[in-house]
VEXTORNU-287876 format. One record per residue (C-alpha): x, y, z; residue number from 1. Coordinates in Angstrom, 3 decimals, decimal comma. Layout:
{{X Y Z} NUM}
...
***
This chain:
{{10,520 -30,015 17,202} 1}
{{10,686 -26,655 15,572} 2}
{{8,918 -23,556 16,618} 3}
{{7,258 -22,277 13,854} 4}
{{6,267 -18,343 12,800} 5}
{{3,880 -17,006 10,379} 6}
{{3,063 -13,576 8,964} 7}
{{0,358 -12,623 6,423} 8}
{{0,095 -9,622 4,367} 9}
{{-3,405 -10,741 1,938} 10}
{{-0,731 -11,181 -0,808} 11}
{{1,421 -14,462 0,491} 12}
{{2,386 -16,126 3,753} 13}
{{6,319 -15,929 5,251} 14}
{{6,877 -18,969 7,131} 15}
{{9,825 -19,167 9,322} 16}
{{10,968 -21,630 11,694} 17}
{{13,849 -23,044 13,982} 18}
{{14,461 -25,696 16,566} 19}
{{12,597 -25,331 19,585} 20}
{{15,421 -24,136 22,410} 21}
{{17,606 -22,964 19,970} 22}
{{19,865 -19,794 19,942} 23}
{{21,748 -18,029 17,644} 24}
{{25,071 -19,376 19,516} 25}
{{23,892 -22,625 20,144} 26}
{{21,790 -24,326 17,171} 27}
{{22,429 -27,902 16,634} 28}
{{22,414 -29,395 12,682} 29}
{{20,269 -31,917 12,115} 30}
{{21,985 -35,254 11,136} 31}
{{21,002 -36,341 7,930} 32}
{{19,207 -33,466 6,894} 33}
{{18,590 -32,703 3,171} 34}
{{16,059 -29,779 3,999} 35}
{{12,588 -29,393 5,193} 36}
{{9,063 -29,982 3,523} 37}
{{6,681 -27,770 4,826} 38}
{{2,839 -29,699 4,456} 39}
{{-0,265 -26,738 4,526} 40}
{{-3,378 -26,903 5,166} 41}
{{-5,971 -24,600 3,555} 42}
{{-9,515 -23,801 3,889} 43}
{{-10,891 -22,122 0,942} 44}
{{-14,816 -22,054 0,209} 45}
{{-15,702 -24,218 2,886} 46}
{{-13,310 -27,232 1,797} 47}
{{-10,033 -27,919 3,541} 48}
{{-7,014 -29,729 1,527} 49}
{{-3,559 -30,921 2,826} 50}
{{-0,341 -30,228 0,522} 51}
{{3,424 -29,666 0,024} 52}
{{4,676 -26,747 -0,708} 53}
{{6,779 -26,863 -3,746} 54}
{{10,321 -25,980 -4,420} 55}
{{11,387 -25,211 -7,707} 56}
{{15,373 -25,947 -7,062} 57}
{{16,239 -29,835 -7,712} 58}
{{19,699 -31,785 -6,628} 59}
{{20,792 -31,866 -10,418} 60}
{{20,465 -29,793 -13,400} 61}
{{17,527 -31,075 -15,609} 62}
{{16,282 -32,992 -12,976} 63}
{{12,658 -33,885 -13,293} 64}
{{10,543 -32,364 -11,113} 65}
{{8,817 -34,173 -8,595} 66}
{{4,768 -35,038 -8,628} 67}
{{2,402 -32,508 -5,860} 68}
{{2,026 -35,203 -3,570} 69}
{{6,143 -35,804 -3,742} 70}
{{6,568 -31,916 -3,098} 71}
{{8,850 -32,905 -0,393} 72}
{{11,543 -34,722 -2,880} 73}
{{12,629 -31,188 -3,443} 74}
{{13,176 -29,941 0,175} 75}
{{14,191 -26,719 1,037} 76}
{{17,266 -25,651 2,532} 77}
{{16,882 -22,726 4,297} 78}
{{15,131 -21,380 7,389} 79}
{{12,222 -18,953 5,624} 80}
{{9,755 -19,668 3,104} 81}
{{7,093 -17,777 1,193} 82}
{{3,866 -19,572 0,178} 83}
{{2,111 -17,239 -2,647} 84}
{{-0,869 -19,782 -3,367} 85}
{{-3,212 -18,309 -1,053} 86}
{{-6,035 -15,856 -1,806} 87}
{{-7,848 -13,513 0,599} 88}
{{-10,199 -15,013 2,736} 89}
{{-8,179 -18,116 3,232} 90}
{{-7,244 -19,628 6,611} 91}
{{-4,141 -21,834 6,412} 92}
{{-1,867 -23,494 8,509} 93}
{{2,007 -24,967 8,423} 94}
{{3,856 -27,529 9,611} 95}
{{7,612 -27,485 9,106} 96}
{{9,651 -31,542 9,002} 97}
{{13,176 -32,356 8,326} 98}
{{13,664 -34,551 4,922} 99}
{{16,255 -37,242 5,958} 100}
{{18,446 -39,341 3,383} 101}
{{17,969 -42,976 4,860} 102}
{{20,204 -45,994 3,741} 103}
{{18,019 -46,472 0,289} 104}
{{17,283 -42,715 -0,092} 105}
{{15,201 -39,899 0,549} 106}
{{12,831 -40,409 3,732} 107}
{{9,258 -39,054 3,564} 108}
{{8,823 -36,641 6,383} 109}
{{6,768 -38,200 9,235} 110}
{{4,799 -35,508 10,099} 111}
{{2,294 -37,189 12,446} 112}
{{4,289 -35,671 15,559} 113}
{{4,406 -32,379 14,618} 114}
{{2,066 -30,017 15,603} 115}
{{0,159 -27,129 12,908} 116}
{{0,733 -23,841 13,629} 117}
{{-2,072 -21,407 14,645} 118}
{{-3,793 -20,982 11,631} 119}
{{-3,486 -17,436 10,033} 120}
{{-6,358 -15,724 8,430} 121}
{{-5,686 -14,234 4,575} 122}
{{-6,720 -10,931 3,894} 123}
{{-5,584 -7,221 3,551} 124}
{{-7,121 -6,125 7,137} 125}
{{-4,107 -5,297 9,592} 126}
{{-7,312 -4,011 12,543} 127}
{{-7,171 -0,667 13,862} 128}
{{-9,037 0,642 10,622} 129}
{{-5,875 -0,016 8,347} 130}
{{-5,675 -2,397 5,395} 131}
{{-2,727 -2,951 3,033} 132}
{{-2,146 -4,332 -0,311} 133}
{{0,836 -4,737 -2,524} 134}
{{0,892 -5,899 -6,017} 135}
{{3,644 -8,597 -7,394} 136}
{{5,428 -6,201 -9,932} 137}
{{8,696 -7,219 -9,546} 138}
{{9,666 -8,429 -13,375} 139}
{{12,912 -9,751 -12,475} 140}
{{11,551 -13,159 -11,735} 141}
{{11,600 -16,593 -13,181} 142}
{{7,711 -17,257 -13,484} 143}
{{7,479 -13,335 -15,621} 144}
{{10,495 -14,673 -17,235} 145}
{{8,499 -17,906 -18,034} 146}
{{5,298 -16,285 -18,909} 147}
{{7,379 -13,916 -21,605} 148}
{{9,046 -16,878 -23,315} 149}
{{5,709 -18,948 -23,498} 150}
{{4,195 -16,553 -25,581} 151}
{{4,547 -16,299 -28,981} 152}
{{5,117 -12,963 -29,631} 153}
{{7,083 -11,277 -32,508} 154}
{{8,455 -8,230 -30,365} 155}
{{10,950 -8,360 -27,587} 156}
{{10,426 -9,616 -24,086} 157}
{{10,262 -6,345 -23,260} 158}
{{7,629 -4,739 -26,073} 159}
{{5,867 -8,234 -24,719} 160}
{{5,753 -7,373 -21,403} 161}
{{4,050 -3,729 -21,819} 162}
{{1,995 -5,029 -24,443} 163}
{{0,568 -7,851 -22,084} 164}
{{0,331 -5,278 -18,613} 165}
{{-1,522 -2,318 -20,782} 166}
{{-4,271 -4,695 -21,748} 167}
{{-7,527 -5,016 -19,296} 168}
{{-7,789 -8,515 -18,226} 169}
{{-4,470 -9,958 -19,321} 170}
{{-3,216 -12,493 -17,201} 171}
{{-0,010 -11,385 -16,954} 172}
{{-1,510 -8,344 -15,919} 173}
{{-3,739 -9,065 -13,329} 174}
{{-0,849 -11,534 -11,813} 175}
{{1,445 -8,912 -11,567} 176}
{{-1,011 -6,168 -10,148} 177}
{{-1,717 -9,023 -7,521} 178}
{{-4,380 -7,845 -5,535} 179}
{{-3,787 -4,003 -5,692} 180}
{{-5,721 -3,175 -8,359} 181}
{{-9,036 -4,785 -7,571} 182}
{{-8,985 -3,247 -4,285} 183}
{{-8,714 -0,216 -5,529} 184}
{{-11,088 -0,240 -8,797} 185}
{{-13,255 -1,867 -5,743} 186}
{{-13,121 1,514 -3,649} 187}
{{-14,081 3,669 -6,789} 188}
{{-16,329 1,910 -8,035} 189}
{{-18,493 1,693 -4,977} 190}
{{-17,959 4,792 -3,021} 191}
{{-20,448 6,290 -0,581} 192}
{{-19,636 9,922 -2,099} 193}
{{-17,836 12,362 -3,358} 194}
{{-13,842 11,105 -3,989} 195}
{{-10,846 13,905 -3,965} 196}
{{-8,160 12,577 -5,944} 197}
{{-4,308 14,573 -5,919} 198}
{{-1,669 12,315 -8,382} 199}
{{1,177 12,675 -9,566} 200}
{{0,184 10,363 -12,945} 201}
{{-2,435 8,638 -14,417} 202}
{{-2,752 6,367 -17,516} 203}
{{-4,223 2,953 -16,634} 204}
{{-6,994 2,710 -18,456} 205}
{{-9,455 0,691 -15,898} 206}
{{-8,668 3,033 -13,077} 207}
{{-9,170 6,019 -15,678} 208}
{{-12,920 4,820 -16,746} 209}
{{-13,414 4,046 -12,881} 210}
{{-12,864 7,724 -12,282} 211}
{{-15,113 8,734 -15,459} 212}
{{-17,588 6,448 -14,058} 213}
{{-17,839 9,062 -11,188} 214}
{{-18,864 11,930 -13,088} 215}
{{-18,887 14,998 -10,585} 216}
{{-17,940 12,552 -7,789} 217}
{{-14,446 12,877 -8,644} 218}
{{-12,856 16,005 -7,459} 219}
{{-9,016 15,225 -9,085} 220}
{{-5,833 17,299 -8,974} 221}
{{-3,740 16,236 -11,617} 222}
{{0,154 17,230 -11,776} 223}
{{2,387 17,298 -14,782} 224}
{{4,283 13,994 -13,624} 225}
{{7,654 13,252 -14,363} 226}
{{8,301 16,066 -16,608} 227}
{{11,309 16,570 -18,806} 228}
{{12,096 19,795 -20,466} 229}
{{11,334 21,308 -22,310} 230}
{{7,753 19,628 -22,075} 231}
{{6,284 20,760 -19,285} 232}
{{3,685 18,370 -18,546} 233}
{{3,912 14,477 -18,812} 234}
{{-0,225 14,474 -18,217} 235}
{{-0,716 16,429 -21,267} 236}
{{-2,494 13,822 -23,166} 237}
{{-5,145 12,187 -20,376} 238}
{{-5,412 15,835 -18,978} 239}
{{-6,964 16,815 -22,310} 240}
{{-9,173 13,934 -22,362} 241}
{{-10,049 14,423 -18,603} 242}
{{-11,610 17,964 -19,922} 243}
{{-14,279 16,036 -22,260} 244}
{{-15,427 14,479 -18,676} 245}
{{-17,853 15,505 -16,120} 246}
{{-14,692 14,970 -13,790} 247}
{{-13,726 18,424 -11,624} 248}
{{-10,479 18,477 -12,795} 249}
{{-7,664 20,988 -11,471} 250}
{{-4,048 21,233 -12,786} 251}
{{-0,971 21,438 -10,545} 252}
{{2,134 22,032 -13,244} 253}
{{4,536 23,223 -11,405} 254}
{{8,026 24,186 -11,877} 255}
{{11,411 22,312 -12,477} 256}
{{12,612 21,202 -9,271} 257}
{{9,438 20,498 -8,287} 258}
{{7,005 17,472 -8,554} 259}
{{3,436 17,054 -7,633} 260}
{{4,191 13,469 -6,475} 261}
{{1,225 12,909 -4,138} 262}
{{-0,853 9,858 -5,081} 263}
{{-4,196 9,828 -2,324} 264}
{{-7,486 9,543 -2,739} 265}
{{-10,292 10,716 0,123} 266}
{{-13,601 9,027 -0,056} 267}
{{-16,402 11,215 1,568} 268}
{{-19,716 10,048 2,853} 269}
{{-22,971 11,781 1,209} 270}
{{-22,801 15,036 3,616} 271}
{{-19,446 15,367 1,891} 272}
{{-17,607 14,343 5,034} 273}
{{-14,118 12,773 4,789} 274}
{{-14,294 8,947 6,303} 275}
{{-11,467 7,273 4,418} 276}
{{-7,985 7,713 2,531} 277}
{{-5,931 5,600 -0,089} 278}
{{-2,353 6,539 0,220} 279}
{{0,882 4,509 -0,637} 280}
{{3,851 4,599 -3,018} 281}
{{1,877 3,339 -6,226} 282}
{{1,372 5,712 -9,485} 283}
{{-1,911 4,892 -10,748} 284}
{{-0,026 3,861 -14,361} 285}
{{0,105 0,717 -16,114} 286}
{{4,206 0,546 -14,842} 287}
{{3,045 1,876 -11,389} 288}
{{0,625 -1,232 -11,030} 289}
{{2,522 -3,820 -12,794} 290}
{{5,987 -3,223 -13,534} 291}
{{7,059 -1,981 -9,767} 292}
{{7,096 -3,088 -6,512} 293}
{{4,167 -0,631 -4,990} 294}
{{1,963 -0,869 -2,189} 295}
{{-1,129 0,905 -1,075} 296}
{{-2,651 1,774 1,995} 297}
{{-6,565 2,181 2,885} 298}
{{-6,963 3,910 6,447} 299}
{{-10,701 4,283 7,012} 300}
{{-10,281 6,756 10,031} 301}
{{-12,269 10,307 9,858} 302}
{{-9,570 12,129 11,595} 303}
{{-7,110 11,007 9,389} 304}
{{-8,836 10,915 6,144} 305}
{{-9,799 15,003 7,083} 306}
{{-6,234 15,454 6,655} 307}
{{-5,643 14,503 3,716} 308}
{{-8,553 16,359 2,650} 309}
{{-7,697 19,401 4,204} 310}
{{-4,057 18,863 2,135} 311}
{{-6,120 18,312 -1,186} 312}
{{-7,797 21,747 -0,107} 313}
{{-4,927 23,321 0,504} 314}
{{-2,916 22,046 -2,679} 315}
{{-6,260 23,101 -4,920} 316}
{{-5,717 26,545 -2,943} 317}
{{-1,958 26,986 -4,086} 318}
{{-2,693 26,077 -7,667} 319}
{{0,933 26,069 -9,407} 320}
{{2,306 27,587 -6,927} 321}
{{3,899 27,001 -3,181} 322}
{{2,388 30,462 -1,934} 323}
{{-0,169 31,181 1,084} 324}
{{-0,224 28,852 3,882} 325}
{{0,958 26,305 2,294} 326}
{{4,083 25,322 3,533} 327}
{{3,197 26,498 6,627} 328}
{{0,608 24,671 6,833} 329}
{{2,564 21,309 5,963} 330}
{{4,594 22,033 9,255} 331}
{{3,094 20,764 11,850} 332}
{{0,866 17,217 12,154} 333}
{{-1,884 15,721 14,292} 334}
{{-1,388 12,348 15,799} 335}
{{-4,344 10,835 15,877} 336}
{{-4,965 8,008 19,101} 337}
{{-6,795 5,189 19,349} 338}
{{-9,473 5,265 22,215} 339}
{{-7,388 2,344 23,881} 340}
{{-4,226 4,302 23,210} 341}
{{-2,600 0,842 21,095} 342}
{{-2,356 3,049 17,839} 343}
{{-1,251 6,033 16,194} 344}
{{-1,371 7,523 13,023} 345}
{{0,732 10,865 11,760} 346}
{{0,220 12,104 8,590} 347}
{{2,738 14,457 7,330} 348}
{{2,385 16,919 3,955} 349}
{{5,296 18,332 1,712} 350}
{{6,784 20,425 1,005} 351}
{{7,579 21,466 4,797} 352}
{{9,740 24,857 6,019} 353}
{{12,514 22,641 7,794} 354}
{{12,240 18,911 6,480} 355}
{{9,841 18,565 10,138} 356}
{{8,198 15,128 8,338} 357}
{{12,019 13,777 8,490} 358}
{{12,766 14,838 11,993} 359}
{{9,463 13,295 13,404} 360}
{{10,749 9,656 11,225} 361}
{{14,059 10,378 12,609} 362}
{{13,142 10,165 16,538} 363}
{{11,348 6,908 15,791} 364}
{{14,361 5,170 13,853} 365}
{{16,227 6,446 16,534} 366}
{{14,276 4,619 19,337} 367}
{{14,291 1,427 16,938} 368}
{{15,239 -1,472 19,507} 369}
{{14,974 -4,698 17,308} 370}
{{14,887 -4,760 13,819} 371}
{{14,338 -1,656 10,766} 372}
{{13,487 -2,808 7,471} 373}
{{13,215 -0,984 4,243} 374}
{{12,127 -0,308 0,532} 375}
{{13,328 3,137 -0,983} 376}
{{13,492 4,213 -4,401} 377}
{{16,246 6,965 -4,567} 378}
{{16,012 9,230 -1,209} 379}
{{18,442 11,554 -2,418} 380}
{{22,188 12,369 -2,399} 381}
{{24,047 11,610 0,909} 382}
{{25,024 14,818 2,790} 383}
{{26,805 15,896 5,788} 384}
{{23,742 18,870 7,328} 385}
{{21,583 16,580 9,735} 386}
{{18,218 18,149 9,157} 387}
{{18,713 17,323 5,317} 388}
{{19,898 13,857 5,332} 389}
{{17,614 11,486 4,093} 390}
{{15,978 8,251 6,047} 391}
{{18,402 5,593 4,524} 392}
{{21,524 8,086 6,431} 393}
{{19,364 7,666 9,306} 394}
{{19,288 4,165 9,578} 395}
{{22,918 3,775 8,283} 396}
{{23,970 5,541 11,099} 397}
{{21,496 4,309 13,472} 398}
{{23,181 0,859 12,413} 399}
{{26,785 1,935 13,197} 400}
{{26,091 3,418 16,181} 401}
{{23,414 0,656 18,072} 402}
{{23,824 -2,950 16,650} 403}
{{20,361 -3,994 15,372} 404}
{{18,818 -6,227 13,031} 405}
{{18,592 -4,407 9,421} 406}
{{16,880 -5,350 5,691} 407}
{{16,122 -3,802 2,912} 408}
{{16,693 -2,715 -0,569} 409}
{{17,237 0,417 -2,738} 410}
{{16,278 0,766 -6,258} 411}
{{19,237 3,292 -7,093} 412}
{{22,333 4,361 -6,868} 413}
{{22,905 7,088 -4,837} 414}
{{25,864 9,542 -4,319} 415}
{{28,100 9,360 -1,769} 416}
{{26,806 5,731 -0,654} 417}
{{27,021 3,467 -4,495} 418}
{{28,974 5,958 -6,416} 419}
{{32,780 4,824 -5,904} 420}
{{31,977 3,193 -3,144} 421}
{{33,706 -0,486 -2,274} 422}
{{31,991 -4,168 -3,160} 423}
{{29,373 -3,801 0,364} 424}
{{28,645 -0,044 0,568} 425}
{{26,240 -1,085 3,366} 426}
{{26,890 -3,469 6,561} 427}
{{23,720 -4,869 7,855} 428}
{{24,244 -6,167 11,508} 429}
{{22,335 -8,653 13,178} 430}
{{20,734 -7,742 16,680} 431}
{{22,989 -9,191 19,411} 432}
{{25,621 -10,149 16,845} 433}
{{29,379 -8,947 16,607} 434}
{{29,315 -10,524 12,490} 435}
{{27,886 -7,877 9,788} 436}
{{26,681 -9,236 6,869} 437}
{{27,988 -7,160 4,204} 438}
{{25,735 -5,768 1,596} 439}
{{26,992 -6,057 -2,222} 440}
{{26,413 -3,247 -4,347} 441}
{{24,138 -5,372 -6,400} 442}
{{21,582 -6,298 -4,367} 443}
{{21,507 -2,264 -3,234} 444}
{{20,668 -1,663 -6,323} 445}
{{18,425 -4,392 -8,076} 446}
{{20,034 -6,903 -10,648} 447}
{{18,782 -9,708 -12,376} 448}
{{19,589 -12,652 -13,909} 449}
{{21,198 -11,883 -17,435} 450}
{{21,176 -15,433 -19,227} 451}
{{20,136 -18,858 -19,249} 452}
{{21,448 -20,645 -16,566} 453}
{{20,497 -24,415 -15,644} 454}
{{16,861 -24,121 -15,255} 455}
{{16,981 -20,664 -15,095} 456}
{{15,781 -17,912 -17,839} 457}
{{17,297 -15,205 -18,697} 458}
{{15,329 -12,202 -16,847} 459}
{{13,600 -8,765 -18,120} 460}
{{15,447 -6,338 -15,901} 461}
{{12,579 -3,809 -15,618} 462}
{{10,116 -2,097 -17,976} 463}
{{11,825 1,102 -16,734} 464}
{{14,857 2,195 -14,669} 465}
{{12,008 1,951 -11,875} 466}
{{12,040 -1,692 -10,127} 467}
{{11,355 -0,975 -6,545} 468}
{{8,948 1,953 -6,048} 469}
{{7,751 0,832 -2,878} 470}
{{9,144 3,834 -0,080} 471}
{{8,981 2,147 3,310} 472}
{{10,433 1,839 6,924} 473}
{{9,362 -0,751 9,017} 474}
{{10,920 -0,646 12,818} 475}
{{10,890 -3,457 15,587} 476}
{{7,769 -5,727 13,961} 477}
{{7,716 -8,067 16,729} 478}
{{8,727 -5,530 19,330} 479}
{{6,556 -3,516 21,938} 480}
{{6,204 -0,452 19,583} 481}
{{6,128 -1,633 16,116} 482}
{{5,827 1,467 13,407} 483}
{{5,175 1,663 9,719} 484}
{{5,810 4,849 7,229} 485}
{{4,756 4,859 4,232} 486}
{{3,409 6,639 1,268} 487}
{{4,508 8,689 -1,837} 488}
{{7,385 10,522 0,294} 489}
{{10,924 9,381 -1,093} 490}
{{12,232 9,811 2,496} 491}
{{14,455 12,188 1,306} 492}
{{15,156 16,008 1,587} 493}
{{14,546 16,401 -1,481} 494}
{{10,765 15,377 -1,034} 495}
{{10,249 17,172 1,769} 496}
{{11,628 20,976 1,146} 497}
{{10,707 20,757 -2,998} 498}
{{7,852 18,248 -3,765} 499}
{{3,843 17,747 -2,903} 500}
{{4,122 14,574 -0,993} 501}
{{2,499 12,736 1,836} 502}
{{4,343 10,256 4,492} 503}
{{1,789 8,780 6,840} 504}
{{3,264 6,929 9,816} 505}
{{1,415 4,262 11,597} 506}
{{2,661 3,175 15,358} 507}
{{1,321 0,657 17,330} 508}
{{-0,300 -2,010 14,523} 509}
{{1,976 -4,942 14,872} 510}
{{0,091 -6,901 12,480} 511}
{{0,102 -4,299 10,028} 512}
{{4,347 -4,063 10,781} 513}
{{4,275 -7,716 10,200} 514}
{{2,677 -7,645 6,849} 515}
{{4,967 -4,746 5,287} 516}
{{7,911 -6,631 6,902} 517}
{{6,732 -10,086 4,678} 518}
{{6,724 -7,943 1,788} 519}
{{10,020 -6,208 2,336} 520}
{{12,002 -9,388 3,613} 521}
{{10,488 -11,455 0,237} 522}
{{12,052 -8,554 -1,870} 523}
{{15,096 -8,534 0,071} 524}
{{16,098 -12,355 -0,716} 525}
{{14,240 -11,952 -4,287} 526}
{{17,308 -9,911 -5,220} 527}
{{19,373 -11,374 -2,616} 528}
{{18,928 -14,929 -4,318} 529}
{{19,462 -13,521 -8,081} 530}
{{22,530 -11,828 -6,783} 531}
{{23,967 -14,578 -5,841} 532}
{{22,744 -17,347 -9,061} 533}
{{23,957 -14,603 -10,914} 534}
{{27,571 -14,484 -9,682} 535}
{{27,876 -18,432 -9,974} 536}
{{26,621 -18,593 -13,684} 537}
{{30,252 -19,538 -14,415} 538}
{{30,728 -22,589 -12,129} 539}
{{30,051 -23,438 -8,652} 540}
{{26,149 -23,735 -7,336} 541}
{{24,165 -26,515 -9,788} 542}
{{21,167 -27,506 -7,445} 543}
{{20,537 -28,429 -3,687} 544}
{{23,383 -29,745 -1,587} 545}
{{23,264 -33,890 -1,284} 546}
{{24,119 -34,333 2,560} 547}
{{23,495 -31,998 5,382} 548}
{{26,153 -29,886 4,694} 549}
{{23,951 -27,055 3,808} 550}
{{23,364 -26,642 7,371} 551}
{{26,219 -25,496 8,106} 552}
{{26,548 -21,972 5,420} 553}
{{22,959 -20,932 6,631} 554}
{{23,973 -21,475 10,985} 555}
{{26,832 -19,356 10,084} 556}
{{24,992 -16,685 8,027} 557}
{{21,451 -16,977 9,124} 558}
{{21,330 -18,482 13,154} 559}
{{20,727 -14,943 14,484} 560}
{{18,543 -13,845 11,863} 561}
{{16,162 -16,558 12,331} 562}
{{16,160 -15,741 16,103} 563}
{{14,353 -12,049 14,668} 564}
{{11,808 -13,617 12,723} 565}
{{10,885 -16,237 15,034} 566}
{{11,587 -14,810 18,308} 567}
{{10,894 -16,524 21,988} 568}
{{7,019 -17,818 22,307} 569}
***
């Protein structure tokens, strides 16, 4: 009997399991095992169907796949599984059964003993007024890697790729925006009143006519993006056609060292009152939605959506500038309660006077008991002053100092952690275990899989340098106090002495915890997985494992990691 755990984020389900009684020092292999089929059952539109989840690894090379109702020929060997064939307002349930090799072969799993799991509902709601979506833009992948050499196309798998994502309804679009993007054209295209829009850039071309559609509505300030010199303004082009518009447009350009990186959107009520905010990590661009791992956040709270709009107020106040109250005024935050006192929300504003965003993130990683996992796209250089080190130094050194359970991935290198640094630059330690597991340098920083391989294509690195936009922490997701920050802050010092920026931080919403944590811990062992095929292109791993052998590798690497994601019932 195995004790089975789900977690939902409205994009896929994260299904992990172990035996029942089992603990990280004492979990027994199961004789004969060749892996587990996991059977689901789905209600969708009033109809309910039963089915295997499919594996796309065989025993062999070449091997023929197996037909959907003989799902289970391919079993998998590992401990955690991610089921992405479910759409929002789906209710589904798993059960998890050992595939056994019997004197003439493979054994159907008898699954007639084993009992569903509670059925999870699927949908972007987390309760407590929060909802969270993340799109599917990591490129790196076999099925983009498919899609790219299924189409006939006379440019490059790259030139392919952008060509595909910049046009409105391509499928390869709309699979990789998942479903971020139609949440969001959702929220502007039906909102109660006026909208107040600060980004950093804008080119997508549906959420640009959704924000035309708004006429006067849309209240936008517009910064000069990722700005090179000498240009001074990345926007130029859009801003210019933003002018022809009814939209009230106001320009932020500001200086080099600077960035107007915000990326939030308030959406007032008729008397012009704030009642909700979109926040998150993802640039309203064609890369932002499709080409990068991005999430976005909807918190439809007054309170907290009057902060933000205060923060617009105060950014259309400054102008170009970083005069006035404005940094000031960044300083200091409201935490907002819940009546019942389950759920807090902080929202914090860049550029601060003495990185106070960080130190506020700091206290909580510091009172981390369980488990921290993580998504950052370059925090910043490592340094030695406390109040300017950035989040990933936090939890580094949270890690070396208090043993816990640790995840996560960073898009770049970074000095003084990457840069000269040996093959694992970062140890991640389980909770309760003496063993690190050591992580490589290439799964720190993204990699794919260069060439053919088996069944494997060759894989489209990234559209840009960018692969992992997402910035979030995610601390103790099945613990008493769960947290979640996130938003367009980098996490560094950087971000929060130099740049417009907003880190909102959520404590209290374990299902919201839970969902970030299925979308960080499906990134981790994306990469994790390539990193690994990757390294054994030149001999070694061909398929599945033919006896239960396999058991054995995951116990050692993976017995007290499984006792985090599917903790005592």
């Amino acid at each position: 009997m195995f004790i089975v755990n789900l977690f939902a984020n409205g994009d896929h389900v994260c299904i992990a399991w172990r035996p029942a009684g089992a603990t990280a020092a004492n979990w027994t292999v199961v004789a004969d095992c060749l892996g587990f089929a996991i059977e689901r059952r789905l209600a969708r539109n009033g109809q309910t169907q039963t089915s295997w989840l499919r594996n796309r690894i065989g025993f062999h090379e070449n091997e023929v796949p197996p037909a959907p109702a003989e799902a289970w020929r391919w079993p998998i060997q590992r401990y955690m599984w991610w089921d992405y064939d479910v759409e929002p307002g789906d209710q589904v349930a798993y059960r998890v059964v050992p595939v056994l090799r019997g004197a003439a072969g493979l054994i159907q799993p008898n699954s007639s003993q084993t009992p569903w799991s509670a059925p999870v509902n699927i949908g972007a709601d987390a309760g407590g007024n929060v909802s969270a979506w993340f799109n599917r833009g990591v490129v790196a992948t076999q099925w983009v890697a498919r899609a790219l050499k299924a189409r006939q196309d006379a440019g490059t798998p790259k030139s392919t790729l952008m060509k595909a994502v910049a046009t409105v309804g391509d499928p390869l679009r709309e699979a990789l925006a998942g479903h971020l993007k139609p949440a969001l054209l959702e929220l502007l295209r039906n909102p109660p009143g006026h909208v107040y829009a600060a980004l950093y850039e804008l080119n997508d071309p549906e959420i640009i006519d959704a924000f035309v559609a708004l006429g006067n509505r849309c209240h936008m300030i517009l910064g000069n993006g990722a700005f090179k010199a000498p240009e001074t303004d990345e926007n130029e082009i859009i801003r210019g056609k933003l002018r022809e518009t009814e939209i009230d447009l106001h320009d932020r350009i500001v200086g080099s060292g600077h960035y107007a990186h915000n990326k939030f959107i308030v959406f007032c009520d008729a008397a012009d009152n704030a009642v909700s905010v979109w926040t998150g990590s993802t640039n309203l661009t064609v890369t932002g939605l499709c080409t990068q791992v991005n999430n976005g956040l909807l918190v439809s709270d007054p309170a907290v959506a009057s902060d933000y709009l205060m923060a617009w107020r105060r950014l259309e106040r400054a102008g170009n500038g970083y005069g006035g109250t404005l940094i000031a005024d960044n300083s200091t935050a409201e935490t907002h309660v819940e009546d019942d006192g389950s759920e807090k929300i902080t929202a914090w504003f860049a550029a601060t006077s003495h990185a106070q965003d960080l130190e506020f993130a700091r206290d909580l990683i510091d009172k981390a008991s369980d488990g921290i996992l993580f998504l950052f796209f370059n925090p910043g250089v490592h340094v030695n002053e406390p109040f300017k080190e950035t989040l990933l130094q936090t939890i580094i050194e949270k890690k070396a100092k208090d043993p816990i359970y640790v995840r996560g991935v960073v898009n770049q290198e970074i000095e003084g952690l990457t840069e000269g640094a040996a093959s694992a630059p970062v140890n991640l330690v389980h909770s309760g275990a003496a063993d690190s597991d050591h992580l490589p340098k290439s799964v720190l920083v993204p990699s794919a899989i260069a060439k053919e391989y088996g069944d494997w294509e060759a894989e489209l690195k990234g559209a840009s340098s960018v692969m992992v936009h997402s910035k979030v922490v995610v601390l103790d997701p099945f613990g008493d106090r769960p947290v979640v920050m996130t938003g367009s802050h980098n996490l560094g010092f950087k971000a929060s002495s130099k740049n417009d920026d907003n880190l909102i931080i959520i404590q209290g919403n374990a299902k919201l915890a839970q969902a970030y944590a299925a979308n960080i811990v499906a990134i981790f062992q994306e990469y994790r997985w390539r990193d690994y095929v990757a390294n054994h292109q030149n001999g070694g791993w061909r398929g599945l494992e033919d006896n239960d052998s396999w058991q054995k590798g995951h116990l050692e690497r993976e017995a007290a990691e499984m006792m985090f994601w599917v903790p005592e019932q």
